[in-house]
C-alpha positions in Angstrom: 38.1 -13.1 -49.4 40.8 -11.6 -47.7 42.3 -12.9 -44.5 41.1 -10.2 -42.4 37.2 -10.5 -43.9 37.7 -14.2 -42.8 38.9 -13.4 -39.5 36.3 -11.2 -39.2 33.9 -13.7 -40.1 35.1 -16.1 -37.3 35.1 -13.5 -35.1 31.3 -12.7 -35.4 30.8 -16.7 -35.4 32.6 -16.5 -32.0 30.8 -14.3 -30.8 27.0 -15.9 -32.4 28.2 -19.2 -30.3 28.6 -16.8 -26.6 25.1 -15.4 -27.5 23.5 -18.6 -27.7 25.5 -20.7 -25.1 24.1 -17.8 -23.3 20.7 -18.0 -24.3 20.7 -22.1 -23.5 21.7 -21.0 -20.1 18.8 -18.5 -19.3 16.8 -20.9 -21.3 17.8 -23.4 -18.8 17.4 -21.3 -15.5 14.3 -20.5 -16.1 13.4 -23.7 -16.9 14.2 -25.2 -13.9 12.6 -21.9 -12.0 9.6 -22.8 -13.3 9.7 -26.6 -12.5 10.7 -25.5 -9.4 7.9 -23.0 -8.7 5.6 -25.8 -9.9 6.5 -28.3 -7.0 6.3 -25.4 -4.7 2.5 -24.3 -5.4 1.8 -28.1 -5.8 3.4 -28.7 -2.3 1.1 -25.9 -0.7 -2.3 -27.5 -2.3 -1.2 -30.4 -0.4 -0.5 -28.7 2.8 -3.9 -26.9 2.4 -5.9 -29.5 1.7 -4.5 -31.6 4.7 -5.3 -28.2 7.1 -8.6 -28.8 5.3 -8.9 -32.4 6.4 -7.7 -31.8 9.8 -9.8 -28.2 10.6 -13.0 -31.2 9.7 -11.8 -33.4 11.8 -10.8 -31.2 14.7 -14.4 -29.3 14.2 -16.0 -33.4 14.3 -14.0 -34.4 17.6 -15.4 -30.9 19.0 -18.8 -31.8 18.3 -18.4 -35.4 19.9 -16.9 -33.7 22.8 -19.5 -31.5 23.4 -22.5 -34.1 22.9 -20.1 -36.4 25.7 -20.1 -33.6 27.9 -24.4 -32.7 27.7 -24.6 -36.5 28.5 -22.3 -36.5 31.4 -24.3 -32.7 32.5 -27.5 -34.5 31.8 -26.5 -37.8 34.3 -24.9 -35.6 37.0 -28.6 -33.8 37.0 -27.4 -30.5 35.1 -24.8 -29.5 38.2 -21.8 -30.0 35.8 -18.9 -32.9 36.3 
């Protein structure tokens, strides 16, 4: 081989080493995008299932509030409190 076949040669091995250094960087990016995107949707099940829990509760308390209140009507004869 002649010295500008091997220069060549290192040249395109050069540039082969960018391309991949490259590559492990997207690789990487979207790597952690994804990890990230998975902490966000399992954040939001959380969230949502806690609005769940608390719509229950809140529509529980409303219930108890109202039976309290026809028991207090019912005492005060029906004319309210």
């Amino acid at each position: 081989m002649t010295d500008p076949q091997i220069e060549d040669i290192y040249a395109r091995l050069d540039s082969l080493t960018e391309e991949v250094n490259s590559l492990k960087t997207q690789i990487g990016v979207v790597g952690t995008t994804q990890y990230a995107v998975v902490q966000i949707l399992d954040r939001l099940e959380r969230v949502e299932t806690t609005q769940a829990q608390h719509t229950q509760l809140l529509a529980q308390h409303t219930q108890l509030l109202n039976e309290i209140l026809q028991i207090l009507r019912d005492r005060n004869g029906g004319s309210g409190i």
